[in-house]
Structure formats: C-alpha cells, structure tokens
N, C-alpha and C positions, 0 to 999 in steps of 0.2 A: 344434468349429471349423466355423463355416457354407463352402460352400465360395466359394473366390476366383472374384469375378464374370467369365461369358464375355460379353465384348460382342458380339460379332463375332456372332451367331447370330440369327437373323431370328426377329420377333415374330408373332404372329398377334394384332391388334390389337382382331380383332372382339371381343374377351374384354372390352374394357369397354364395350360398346355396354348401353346404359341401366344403367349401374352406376351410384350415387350418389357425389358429390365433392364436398368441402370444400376451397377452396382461404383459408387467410388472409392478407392482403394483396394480395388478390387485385385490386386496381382498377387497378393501374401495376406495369410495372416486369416482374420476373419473375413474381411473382403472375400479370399478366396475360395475359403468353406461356402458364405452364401451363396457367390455366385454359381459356384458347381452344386450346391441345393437347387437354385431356380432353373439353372439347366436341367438337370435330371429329372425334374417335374414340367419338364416340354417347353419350358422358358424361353424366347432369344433373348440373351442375356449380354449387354456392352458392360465391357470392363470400362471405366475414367480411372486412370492410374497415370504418376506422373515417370512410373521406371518399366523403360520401355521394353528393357531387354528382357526383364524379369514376368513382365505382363504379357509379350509375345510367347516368349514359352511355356507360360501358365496356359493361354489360347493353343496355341498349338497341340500341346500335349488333351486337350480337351479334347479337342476337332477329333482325335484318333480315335476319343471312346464314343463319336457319334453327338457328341454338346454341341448346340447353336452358339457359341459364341462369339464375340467380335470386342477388338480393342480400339479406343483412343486414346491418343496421347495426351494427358491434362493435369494443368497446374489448378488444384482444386481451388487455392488462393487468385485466382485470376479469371476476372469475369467472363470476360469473351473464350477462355480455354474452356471453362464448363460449357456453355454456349455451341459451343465446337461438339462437346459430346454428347449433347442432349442429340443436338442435330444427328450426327453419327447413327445413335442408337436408334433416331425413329427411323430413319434411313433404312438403319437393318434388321427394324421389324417386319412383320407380315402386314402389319395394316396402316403402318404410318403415321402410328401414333407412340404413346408412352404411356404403360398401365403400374408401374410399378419402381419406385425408387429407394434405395437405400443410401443414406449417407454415413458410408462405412471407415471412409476414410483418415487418419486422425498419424500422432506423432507425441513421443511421451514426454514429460518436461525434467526438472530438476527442484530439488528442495529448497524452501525458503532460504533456510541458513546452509552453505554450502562447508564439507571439511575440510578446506580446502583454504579457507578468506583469512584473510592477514586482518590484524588489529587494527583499527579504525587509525588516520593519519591525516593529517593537511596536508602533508608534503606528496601522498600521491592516490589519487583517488582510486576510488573502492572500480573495479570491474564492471562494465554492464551483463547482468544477465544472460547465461548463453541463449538460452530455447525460451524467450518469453515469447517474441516477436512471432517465429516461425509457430509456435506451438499455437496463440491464438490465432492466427491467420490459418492455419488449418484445420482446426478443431473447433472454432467457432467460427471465424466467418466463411470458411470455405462451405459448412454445413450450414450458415444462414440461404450461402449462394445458391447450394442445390437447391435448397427447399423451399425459395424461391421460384427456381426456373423449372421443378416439380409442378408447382401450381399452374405454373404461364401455360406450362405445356401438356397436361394434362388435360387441359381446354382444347386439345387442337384435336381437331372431328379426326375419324379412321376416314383411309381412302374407301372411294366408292365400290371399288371391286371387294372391299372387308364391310361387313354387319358388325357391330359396335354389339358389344355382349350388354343386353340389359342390368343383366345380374351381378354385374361386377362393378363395385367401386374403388376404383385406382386408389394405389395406398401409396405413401409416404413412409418409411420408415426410416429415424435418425438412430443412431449410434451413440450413446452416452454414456455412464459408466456410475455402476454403484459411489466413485469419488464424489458423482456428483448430487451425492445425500449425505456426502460425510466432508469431516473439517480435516483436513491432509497436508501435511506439511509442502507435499509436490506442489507449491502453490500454480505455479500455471498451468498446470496439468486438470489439478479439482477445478480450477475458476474456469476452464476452457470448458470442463464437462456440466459446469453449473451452466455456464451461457446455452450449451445444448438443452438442457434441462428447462433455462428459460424462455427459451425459444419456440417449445415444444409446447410450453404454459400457456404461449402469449398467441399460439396460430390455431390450437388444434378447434375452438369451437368455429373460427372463421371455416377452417377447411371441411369441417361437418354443414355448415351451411352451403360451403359450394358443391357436396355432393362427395367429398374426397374423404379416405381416412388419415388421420398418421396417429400411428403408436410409437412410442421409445422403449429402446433395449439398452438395458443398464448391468453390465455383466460385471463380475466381482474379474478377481485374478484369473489373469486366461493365459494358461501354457503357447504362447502364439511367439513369434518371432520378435516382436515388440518387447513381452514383458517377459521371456524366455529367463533369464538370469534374476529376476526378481522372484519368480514362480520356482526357480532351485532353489532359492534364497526358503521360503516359506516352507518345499515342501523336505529342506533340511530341518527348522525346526519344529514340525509335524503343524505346521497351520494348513487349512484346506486351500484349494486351488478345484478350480472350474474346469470344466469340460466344455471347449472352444465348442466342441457338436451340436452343447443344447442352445447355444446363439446363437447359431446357423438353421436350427430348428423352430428357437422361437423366430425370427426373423420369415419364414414359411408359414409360418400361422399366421401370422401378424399380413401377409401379403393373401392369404386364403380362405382366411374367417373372415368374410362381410359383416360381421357382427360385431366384432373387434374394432373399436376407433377411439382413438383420445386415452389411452391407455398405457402408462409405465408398466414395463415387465422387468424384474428382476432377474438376474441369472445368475444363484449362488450356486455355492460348489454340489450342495443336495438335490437342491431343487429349485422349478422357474415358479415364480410368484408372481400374482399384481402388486405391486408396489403401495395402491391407492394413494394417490399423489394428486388429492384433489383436498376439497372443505373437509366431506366425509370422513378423509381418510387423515385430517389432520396434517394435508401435506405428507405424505408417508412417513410421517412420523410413527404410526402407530407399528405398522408393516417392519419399520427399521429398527424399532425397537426389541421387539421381540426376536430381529435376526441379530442386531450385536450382540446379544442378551442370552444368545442357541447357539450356533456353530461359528460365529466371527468374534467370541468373546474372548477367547485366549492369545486373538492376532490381536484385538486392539490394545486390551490391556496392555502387552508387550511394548505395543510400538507409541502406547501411551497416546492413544487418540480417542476422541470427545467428539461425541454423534453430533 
C-alpha cells in the first residue's frame, strides 16, 4: 500500500531544474498550463501535440520569456508519432534521457442518448456515433501508448558527459478526470477516463518495482478551451467549477515529491485531495462520497447522476 498523499508539505522545486519533460497535449488547455509549470521550475519541456500551428506559437511565445521549450508533431493515436516524440524530447534534453511524463492529452465525447435521434425505424438505421472512435483512441489508447513508451524510456541511461541524479525517481503522470469515479451520461468520455483510471490500477505497483512513480490527476470541471461552454453552462447555474492552476500544480508535486507514487489526486473546485483509490480507501469510494455529498451535491442532484 503506497502511502496516502501529504499535500500540505512544501516542495523543494529545484529538484527539476534541467530534468527532461514530455507533456502530450501540450499546445492548449491544461497541457499548456503544465508544461509552462515544468518550464518555469528549469524543466526542458517537449510539447507532443497533434496542432501544429497552435503548439508552435505556444513554443514560441515561451522561448521570449527565457522557457526551454521544444515541439513535436504527434498523433497521440499513432504508435510510431509518439515514438517520434519521445525521441524529440530526449534529443532536447541536457542528458539524453526522459525524467518526467504527463499524459495530458485527451478530446470530449457526447451523450449516451443524443437530442437530436429520430425514433427507432427499419427503413433507416440509427447514426453511428460521432466521437466514440476518436475519443477512445485518444483518451485511452493514446495514454496507454505514452505510458508505455514512459517506461521503455525511462530505462535509457543519461549520456556520459550527464550524472544521473540519484535522488530522483522519474514520474509518470496520466490525466484522468473525476468522470472517471462517476456514472455520466457522456458515455465515451467517462469510459475513456475509467480505461485511464484502469490503466493507472493495473501499472502502478509494476512501475514501483522498476523504480518509477506514476500518480493520476483527476480534475472536476475545468474553465479550459475543451470544457469552456460547459463550465458557463455550470457557472450560470451557480454549480462550482475548478481552477485549471491547481492541475497544473498538482501535476508539479506529483513530478517533485519522490514520495508521492501510486496515488489518485483529486482536483475539486475547493480543494486537491487524495482520492484513496486503493482497498483501503474502498476504491475512492469513501473520498467520493463525502465530495458528492459537500460541494458536488447540488451539480449531481440536477443533472440526476448516481456515484
């Protein structure tokens, strides 16, 4: 049992000052909050992002305020394109290696029952699904892929002109999303964030034994470019919404407390929690219940959803 995350405990940040970073989805959004965290804390930081134009001038405009940064072009959905930017990024590290990954990257879905669907008929079939395909193929296998090639390459020695920091064990960090502790109508949206959820279950004592951490970040409604219209939506009828900062926050601890590994964090609109999303914790059951039950109780009730 890894132990339950202490937040409250001050970091010493200098611990990633020229350590190598991979952020996916890195050109907008939360992607691009982290990556300008891990820059600012001395990071060389490669953006994987599949919009080029948008990730070049994210980089660019970086570069002006003195950030290490560096882009690749990449189809998170596509083995060899992540492959491409691992390589990238150890390339435009200091030591030629890879100390630190987020898989940030992701894409929202659509509701089970749509408003939109005609009354069932023989004479012409029902629609397929717009965003099922692209939503798991980015949101779950894209962030199988990284965490993945996190592992592979995390193994690769620093060059010889760089000392390998004893102290420091290379973290993983996946991107998942409070959906995926609740029952939600977006159905391929919560199933894509449960696979991350499952993913995270099924690797993290392997990756404690290879010496690695990974923790999940599971944030509620985030004002970001993504969820921007759904986040007016909420905070027209006074339900809370999150502060995109403390994802980008926790995602910095999560990369800087060596003590930290195997650990769901929460990112509600108050405050960041551990989740406890193990036996102990009854699967965050216990964790979940007392947040629907606090400040998410007037959103679910409305939207009539069942933990």
């Amino acid at each position: 049992m890894t132990p339950v995350a202490d937040l409250s405990k001050t970091l010493d940040l200098s611990i990633l000052r020229n350590k190598s970073a991979l952020v996916t989805g890195g050109a907008s959004g939360l992607g691009a909050l982290i990556a300008t965290s891990l820059a600012e804390n001395g990071a060389c930081v490669t953006i994987a992002d599949i919009n080029e134009e948008l990730a070049k001038e994210f980089v660019a405009a970086s570069s002006t305020k003195g950030l290490h940064l560096n882009y690749a072009s990449t189809d998170v959905t596509d083995w060899q394109s992540q492959v491409n930017a691992f390589k990238s990024a150890i390339e435009f590290s200091n030591g030629r290696s890879i100390d630190v990954v987020v898989a940030a990257a992701g894409v929202p879905g659509q509701a089970f029952i749509t408003q939109d669907e005609e009354p069932p008929s023989l004479e012409k079939d029902p629609p397929q699904p717009r965003s099922v395909g692209l939503n798991l193929d980015v949101n779950a296998k894209g962030v199988h892929y990284t965490s993945k090639l996190a592992q592979h390459y995390f193994a690769l020695p620093p060059s010889s002109e760089t000392k390998a920091a004893p102290d420091f064990r290379k973290a993983l960090v996946v991107i998942s999303s409070l959906a995926g502790y609740l029952e939600l109508e977006n159905v391929d949206y919560t199933a894509s964030k449960w696979a991350i959820r499952g993913l995270f279950r099924s690797i993290r004592s392997k990756m404690e034994d290879l010496g690695y951490r990974i923790n999940l970040i599971a944030p509620w409604i985030m004002d970001t470019p993504m969820s921007k219209d759904f986040a007016d939506m909420c905070r027209k009828f006074g339900f809370p919404v999150g502060d995109a900062d403390d994802v980008a926050k926790a995602v910095i601890r999560c990369a800087a407390d060596q003590t930290l590994y195997g650990r769901a964090l929460a990112i509600a609109p108050t405050k960041t929690f551990d989740l406890r999303d193990d036996l102990e914790g009854l699967n965050a059951g216990i964790k979940m219940k007392e947040f629907l039950e606090g400040e998410a109780k007037e959103f679910m009730e409305y939207f009539g959803q069942r933990v």
